[in-house]
C-alpha positions as a Python dict, from the first residue, in 0.01 Angstrom:
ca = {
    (1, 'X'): (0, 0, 0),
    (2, 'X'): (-116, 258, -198),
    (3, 'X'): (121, 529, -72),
    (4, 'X'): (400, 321, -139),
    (5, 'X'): (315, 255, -476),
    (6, 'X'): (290, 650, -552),
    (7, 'X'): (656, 659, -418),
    (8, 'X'): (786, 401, -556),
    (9, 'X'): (571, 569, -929),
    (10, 'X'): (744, 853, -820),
    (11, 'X'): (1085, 722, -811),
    (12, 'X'): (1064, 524, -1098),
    (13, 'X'): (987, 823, -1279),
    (14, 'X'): (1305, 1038, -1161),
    (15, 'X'): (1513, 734, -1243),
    (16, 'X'): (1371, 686, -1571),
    (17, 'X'): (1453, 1066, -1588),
    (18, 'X'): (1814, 972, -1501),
    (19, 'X'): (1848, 686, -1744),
    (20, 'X'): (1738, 921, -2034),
    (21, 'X'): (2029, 1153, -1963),
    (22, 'X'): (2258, 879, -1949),
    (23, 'X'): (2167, 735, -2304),
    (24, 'X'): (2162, 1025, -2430),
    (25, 'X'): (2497, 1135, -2327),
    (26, 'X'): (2619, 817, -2470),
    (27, 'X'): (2453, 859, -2807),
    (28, 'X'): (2639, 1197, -2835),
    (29, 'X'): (2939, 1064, -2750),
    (30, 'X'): (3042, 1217, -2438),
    (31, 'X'): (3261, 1105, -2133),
    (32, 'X'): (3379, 731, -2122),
    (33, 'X'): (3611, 532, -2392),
    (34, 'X'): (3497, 535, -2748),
    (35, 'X'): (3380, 195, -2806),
    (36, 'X'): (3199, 24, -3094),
    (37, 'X'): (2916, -67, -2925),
    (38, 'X'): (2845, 301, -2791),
    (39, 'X'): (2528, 346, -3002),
    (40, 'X'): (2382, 65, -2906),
    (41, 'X'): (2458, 131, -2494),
    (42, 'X'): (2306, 473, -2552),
    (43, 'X'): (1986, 267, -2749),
    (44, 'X'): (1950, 21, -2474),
    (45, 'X'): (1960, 278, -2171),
    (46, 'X'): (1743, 518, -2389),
    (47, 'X'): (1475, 195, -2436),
    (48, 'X'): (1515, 112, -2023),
    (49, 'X'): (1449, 452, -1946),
    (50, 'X'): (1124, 445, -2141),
    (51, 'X'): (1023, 116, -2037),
    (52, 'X'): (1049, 228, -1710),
    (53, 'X'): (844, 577, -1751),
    (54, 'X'): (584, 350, -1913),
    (55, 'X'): (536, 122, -1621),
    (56, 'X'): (541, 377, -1353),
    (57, 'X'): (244, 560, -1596),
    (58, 'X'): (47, 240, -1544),
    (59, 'X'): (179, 213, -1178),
    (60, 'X'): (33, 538, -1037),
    (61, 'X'): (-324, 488, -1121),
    (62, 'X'): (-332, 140, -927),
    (63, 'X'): (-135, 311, -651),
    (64, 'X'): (-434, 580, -635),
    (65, 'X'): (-686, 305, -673),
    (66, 'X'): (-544, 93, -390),
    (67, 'X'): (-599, 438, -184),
    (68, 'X'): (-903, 530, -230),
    (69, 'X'): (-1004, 95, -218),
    (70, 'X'): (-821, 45, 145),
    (71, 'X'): (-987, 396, 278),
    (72, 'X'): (-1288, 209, 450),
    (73, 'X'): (-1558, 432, 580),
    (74, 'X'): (-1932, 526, 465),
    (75, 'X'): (-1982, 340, 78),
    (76, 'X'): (-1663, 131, 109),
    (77, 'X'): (-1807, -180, -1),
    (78, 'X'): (-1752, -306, -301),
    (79, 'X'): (-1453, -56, -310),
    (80, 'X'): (-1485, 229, -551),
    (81, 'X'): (-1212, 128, -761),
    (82, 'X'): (-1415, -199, -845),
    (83, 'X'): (-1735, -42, -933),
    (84, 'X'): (-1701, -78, -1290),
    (85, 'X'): (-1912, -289, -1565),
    (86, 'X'): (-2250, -434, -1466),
    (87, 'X'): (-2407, -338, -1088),
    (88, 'X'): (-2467, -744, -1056),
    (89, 'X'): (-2085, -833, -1137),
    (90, 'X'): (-1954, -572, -863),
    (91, 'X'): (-2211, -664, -594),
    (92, 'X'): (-2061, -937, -556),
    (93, 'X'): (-1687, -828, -472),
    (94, 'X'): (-1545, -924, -128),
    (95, 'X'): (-1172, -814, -204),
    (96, 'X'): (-903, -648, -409),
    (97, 'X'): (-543, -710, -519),
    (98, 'X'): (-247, -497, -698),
    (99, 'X'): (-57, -694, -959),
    (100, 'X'): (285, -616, -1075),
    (101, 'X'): (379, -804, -1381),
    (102, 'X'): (156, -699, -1600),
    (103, 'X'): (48, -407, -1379),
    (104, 'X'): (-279, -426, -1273),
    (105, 'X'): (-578, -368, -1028),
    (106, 'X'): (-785, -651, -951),
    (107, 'X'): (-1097, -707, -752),
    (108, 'X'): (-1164, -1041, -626),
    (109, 'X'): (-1539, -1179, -659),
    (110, 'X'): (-1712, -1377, -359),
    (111, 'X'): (-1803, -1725, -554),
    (112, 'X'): (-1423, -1685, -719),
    (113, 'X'): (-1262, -1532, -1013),
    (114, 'X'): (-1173, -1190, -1091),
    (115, 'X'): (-1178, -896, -1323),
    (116, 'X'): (-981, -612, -1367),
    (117, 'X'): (-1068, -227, -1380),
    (118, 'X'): (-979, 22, -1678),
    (119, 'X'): (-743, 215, -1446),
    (120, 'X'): (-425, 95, -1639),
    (121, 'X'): (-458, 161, -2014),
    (122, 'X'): (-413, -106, -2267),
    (123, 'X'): (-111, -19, -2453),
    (124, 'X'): (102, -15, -2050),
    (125, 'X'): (192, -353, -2031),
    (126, 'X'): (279, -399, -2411),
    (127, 'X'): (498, -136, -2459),
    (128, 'X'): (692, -177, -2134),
    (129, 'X'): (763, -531, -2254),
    (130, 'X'): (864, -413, -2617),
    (131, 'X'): (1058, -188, -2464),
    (132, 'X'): (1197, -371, -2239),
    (133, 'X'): (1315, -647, -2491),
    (134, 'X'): (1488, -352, -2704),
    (135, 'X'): (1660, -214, -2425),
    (136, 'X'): (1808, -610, -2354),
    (137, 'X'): (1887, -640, -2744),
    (138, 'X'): (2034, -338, -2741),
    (139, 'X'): (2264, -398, -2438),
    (140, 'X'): (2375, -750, -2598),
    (141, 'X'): (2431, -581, -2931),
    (142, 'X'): (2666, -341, -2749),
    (143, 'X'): (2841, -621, -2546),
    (144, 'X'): (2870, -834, -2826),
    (145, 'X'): (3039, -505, -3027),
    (146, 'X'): (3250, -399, -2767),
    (147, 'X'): (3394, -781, -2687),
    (148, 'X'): (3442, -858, -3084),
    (149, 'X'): (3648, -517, -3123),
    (150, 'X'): (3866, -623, -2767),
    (151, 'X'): (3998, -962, -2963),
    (152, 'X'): (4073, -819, -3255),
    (153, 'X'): (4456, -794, -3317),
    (154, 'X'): (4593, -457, -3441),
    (155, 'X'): (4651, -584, -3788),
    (156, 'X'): (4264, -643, -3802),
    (157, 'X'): (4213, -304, -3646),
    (158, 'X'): (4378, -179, -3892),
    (159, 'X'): (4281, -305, -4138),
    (160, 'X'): (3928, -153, -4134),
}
């Protein structure tokens, strides 16, 4: 599990990467048909592509955590990753979990419940979500531009 999460942290980053060039390509203005809602385009894949590095920055730690939790061996129980907080709250820990949405790294107590480490920092989850609702603004703003300016006639064009 944990490898896969480092790959897929790893690809998430090259295609926020990607999605950076593209919006900003847009933004400038080049390649593809002038249309009104360009800026906004180039906004939302500029926001997606930073939502995206954000998540994968939250996405690596667990990935490492759920690495060095499912190694076994000498001192593997409670797993490392879970020894945080009070000695009497982590004695008691008889499993662990990866959560996506929000990203997260749980561990599972024996009588029920859970808590989560500090691995993923507090501002992750709430910026990938503000980001992620600009980037989906953004892309309706553009749609919404780009349709209005396709029904206009080409007196209305025109005239503005």
């Amino acid at each position: 599990m944990g490898l896969v999460l480092l790959f897929v942290s790893l690809t998430g980053f090259v295609a926020a990467v990607a999605l950076a060039a593209v919006g900003t390509g847009v933004l400038l203005g080049r390649g593809g048909k002038p249309l009104p809602g360009r800026p906004w385009r180039g906004l939302a894949l500029l926001a997606a592509a930073g939502a995206l590095a954000v998540y994968v920055c939250g996405l690596g730690p667990v990935g490492l955590d759920a690495l060095d939790a499912g190694g076994g061996g000498t001192d593997s129980a409670p797993p490392q990753p879970c020894r945080t907080g009070p000695r009497e709250r982590w004695m008691h820990v008889e499993d662990w979990g990866v959560g996506f949405v929000p990203v997260r790294f749980e561990c599972r107590l024996a009588g029920g419940g859970s808590y989560r480490n500090a691995t993923v920092p507090g501002w992750v989850n709430p910026a990938a979500v503000a980001l992620g609702l600009v980037a989906a603004a953004s892309g309706i703003a553009a749609g919404a531009m780009n349709e209005r300016a396709a029904h206009r006639t080409p007196a209305e064009a025109r005239t503005r």
